[in-house]
N, C-alpha and C positions, 0 to 999 in steps of 0.2 A: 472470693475467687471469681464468680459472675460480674464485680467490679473493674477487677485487673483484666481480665476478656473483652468487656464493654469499652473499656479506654484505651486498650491496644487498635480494637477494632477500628474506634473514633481516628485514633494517631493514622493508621495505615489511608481510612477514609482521607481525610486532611492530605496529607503528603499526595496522593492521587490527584484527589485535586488542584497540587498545587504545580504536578509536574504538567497535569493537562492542561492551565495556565498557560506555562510555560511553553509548551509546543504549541501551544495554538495563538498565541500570540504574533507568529509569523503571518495567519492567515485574517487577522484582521483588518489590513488597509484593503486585502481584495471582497471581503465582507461589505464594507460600507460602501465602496464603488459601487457595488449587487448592490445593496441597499436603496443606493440611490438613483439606480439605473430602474428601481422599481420592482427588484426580484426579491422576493422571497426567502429570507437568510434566517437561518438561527444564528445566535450571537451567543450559544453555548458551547462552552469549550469543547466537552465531545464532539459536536456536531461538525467544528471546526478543524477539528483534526481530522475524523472521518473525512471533510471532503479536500482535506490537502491530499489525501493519500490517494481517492477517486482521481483527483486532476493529476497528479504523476502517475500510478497506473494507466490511464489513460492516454498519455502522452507516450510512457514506455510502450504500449500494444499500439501507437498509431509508428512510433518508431522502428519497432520491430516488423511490423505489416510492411512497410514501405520496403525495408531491408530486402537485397533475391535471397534467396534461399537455396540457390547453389542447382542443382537437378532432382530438388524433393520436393515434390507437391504436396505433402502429407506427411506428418513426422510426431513423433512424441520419444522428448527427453528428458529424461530424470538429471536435475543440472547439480544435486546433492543439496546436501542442508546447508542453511544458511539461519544462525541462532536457534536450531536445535527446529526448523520446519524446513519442509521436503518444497523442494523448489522442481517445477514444473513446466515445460514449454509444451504446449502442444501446437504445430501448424495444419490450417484447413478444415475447419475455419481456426483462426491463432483466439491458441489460448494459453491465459498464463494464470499459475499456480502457484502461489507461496504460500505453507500452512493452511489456514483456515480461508485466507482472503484469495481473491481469484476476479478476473474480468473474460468475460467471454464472449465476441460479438456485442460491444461495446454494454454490456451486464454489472457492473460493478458488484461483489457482494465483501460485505464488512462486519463480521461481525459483533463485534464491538471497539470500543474505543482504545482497551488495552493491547487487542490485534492491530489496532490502526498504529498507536502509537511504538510499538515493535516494527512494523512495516517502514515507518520513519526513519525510525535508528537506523536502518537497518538500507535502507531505498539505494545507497552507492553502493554496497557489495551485490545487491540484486541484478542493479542494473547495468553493472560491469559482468558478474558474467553469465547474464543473457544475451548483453552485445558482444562476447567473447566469442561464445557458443555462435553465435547466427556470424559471424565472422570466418569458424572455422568450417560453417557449413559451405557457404560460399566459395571457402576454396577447391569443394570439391568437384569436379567436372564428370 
């Protein structure tokens, strides 16, 4: 029984790492540019995922910052779930909130690679509608 466990275990390890492979494979030609720019790079698949999902976050709160915000200086929306995590906008200072991952005042936090790689899949329904949301705020006067 402790065999059939160990080799389940091993199969699920394996497939993990092959899907983190796999997504992170996008983030390797910007890897060896850093590289060769002289920075600093892990060249491990988590690592890689993590900071694909740091640089879209990042971009999402610099795009949402720019966005007006209608006549609210100060707001907090529950924007509902999205893959089973609570999504989150807060403005003043902007912050945003998906599950476990979040950026606040350019903060990134991640905590691990299986949340990054969810945040992935998942990055167009996010960022549709929080730019939905900041859209309808806008209309209001």
């Amino acid at each position: 029984m402790l065999d059939s466990i160990t080799q389940s275990t091993q199969a699920v390890v394996e497939a993990t790492e092959v899907i983190l492979t796999a997504v992170s494979d996008k983030a390797i030609p910007e890897a060896v540019i850093a590289r060769m720019k002289g920075e600093q790079t892990s060249g491990e698949p988590a690592d890689l995922v993590e900071s694909m999902v740091e640089k879209k976050l990042t971009k999402l709160s610099e795009e949402v910052a720019e966005a007006p915000h209608g006549v609210f200086s100060a707001f907090e929306a529950e924007l509902g779930n999205i893959a089973e995590r609570r999504l989150v906008l807060r403005g003043a200072p902007l912050c945003i909130y998906w599950g476990r991952i979040s950026i606040q005042r350019d903060r990134v936090q991640i905590p691990d690679a299986e949340e990054a790689m969810y945040f992935l899949a998942n990055y167009d329904l996010i960022r549709e509608r929080i730019l939905r949301f900041i859209e309808q705020v806008k209309a209001i006067k």
